[in-house]
N, C-alpha and C positions, 0 to 999 in steps of 0.2 A: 493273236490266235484266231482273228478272222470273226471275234465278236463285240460288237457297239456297244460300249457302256453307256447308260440312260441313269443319269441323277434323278432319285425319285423325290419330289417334293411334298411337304404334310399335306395332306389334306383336306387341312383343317385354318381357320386362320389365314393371311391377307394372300394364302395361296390356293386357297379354294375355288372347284371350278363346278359346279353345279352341285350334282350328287355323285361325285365321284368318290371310292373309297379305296380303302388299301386291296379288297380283293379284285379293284378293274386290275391292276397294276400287274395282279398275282394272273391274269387271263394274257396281258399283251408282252411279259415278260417270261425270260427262258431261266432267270435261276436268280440269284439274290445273293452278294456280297458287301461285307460289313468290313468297312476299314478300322481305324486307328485312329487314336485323340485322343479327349478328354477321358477320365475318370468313369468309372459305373458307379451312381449312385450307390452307398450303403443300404443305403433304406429299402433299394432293389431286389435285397436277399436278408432283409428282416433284422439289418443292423443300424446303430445308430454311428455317423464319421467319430472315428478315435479323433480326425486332428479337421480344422476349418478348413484346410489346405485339399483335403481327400471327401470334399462334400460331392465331388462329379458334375455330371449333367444330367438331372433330374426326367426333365422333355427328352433328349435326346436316347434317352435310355426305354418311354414306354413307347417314343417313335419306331427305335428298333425293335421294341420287342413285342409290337403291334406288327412289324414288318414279315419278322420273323417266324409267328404262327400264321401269318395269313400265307407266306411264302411254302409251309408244311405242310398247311391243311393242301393245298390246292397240288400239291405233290411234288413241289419245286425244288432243284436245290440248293442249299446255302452255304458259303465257304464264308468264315470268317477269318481276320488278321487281328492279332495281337487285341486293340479292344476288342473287336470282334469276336475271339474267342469267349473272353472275358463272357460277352455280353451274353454269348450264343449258350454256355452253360447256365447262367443265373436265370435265362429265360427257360429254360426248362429243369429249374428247380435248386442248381448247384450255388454255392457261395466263393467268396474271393477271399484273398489276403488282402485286407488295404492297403497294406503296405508290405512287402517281401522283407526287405530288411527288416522292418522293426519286430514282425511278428516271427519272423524265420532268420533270426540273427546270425544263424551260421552259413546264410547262404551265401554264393557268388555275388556281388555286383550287378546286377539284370539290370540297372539302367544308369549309367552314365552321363550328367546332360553336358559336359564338354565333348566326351570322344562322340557321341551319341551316336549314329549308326555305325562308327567302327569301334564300337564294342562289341566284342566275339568271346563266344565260348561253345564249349563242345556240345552239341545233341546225342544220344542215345536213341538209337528208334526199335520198339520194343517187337522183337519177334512175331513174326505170323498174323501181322497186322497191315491194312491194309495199304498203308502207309509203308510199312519195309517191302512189301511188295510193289509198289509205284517207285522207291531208290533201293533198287539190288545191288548185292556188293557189300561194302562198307559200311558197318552197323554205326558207325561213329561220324560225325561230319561239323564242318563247324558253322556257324550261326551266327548270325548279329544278335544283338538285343536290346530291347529300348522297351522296356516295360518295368513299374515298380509295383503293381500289384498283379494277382496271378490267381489261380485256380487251388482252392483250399477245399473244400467235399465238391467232387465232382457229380453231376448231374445223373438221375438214374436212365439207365439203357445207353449212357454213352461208355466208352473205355479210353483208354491214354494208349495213345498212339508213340510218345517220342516223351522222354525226360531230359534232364540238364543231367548227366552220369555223378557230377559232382555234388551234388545238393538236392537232388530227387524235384526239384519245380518240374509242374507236367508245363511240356512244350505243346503238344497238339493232342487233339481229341476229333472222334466218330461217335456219331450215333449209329446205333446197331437194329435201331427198330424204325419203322419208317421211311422215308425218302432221305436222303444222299443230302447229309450236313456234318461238314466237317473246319476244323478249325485248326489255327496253327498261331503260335505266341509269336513268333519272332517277323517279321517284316521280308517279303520275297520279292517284292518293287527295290528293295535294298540291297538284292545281289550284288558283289563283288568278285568278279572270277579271279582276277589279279590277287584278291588276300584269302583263294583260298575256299569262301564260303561253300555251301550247296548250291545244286543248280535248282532250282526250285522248279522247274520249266515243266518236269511229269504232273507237280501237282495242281498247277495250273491246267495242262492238258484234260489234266482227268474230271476238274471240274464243268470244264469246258463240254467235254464229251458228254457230262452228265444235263447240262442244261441243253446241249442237242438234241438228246434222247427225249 
């Protein structure tokens, strides 16, 4: 889409380059996105892990979410994936399921680790949001998934942009106050047009567009 992604590094620690901080970053960069991995700390949103297996990435969580208000304040905007989402709600206040299935036991499937990106199921994208406006048409579409924890009280001033229609998991979320941060559960690097997926390509764009602007 015509824009250079830059690995931001801490720092803090054996990456430290004088006095540099997270808000140089937020001055020589056009917007700020948060991929996918490890776990979100429990502790992140004031809970203790149910299982040793769901403790997360402690660092990696006040790294992003040191990233994340510096990328706000400065008026930047932030797309998050899958953790990302995860991360981008708890940073401004929301909590998770640690675990989808154990906590939401009638839900789908959401993470599969044999099929693992070709695990699909349907998204719902919720009316008059900014999101069904960026994919016109077709209110239904289908989706990968590879997440087992997910968005339990959502963050205030944001809204739910798309659900799973079968099991009500919020898929993507906007903040509605502020600069242009939005998030999305399921993985759009993992497109498959062959089985069918969305094309993710508007919501890339419009991110795009927003860190042009």
């Amino acid at each position: 889409g015509g824009a250079l992604p830059v690995m931001i590094p801490s720092p803090t620690g054996d990456t430290a380059r004088g006095e540099i901080d997270f808000s140089h970053y937020t001055q020589w960069l056009d917007g700020l996105m948060l991929h996918g991995g490890s776990d979100v700390w429990p502790g992140s949103y004031g809970e203790t892990p149910l299982k040793d297996a769901w403790q997360g990435d402690r660092y990696r969580d006040e790294y992003e979410i040191a990233l994340v208000r510096a990328f706000v304040a400065a008026g930047k905007p932030v797309f998050g994936i899958c953790r990302g989402l995860q991360l981008i709600n708890v940073a401004f206040g929301g909590t998770l399921y640690q675990d989808v299935s154990t906590q939401r036991p009638e839900s789908l499937v959401h993470r599969d680790a044999v099929a693992y990106d070709m695990n699909f199921h349907q998204l719902e994208l919720v009316p008059g949001t900014r999101l069904a406006a960026l994919l016109p048409g077709e209110n239904r579409h289908t989706i990968n998934s590879v997440h087992h924890q997910g968005v339990k009280d959502l963050a205030k001033d944001f809204v739910v942009e798309a659900r799973s229609p079968d099991d009500g998991v919020i898929e993507a979320i906007r903040c509605t106050s502020g600069p242009w941060v939005s998030a999305v559960q399921w993985h759009p690097e993992f497109h498959k047009a062959e089985h069918g997926t969305l094309n993710d390509a508007p919501i890339l764009a419009d991110f795009l567009n927003a860190a042009l602007a």
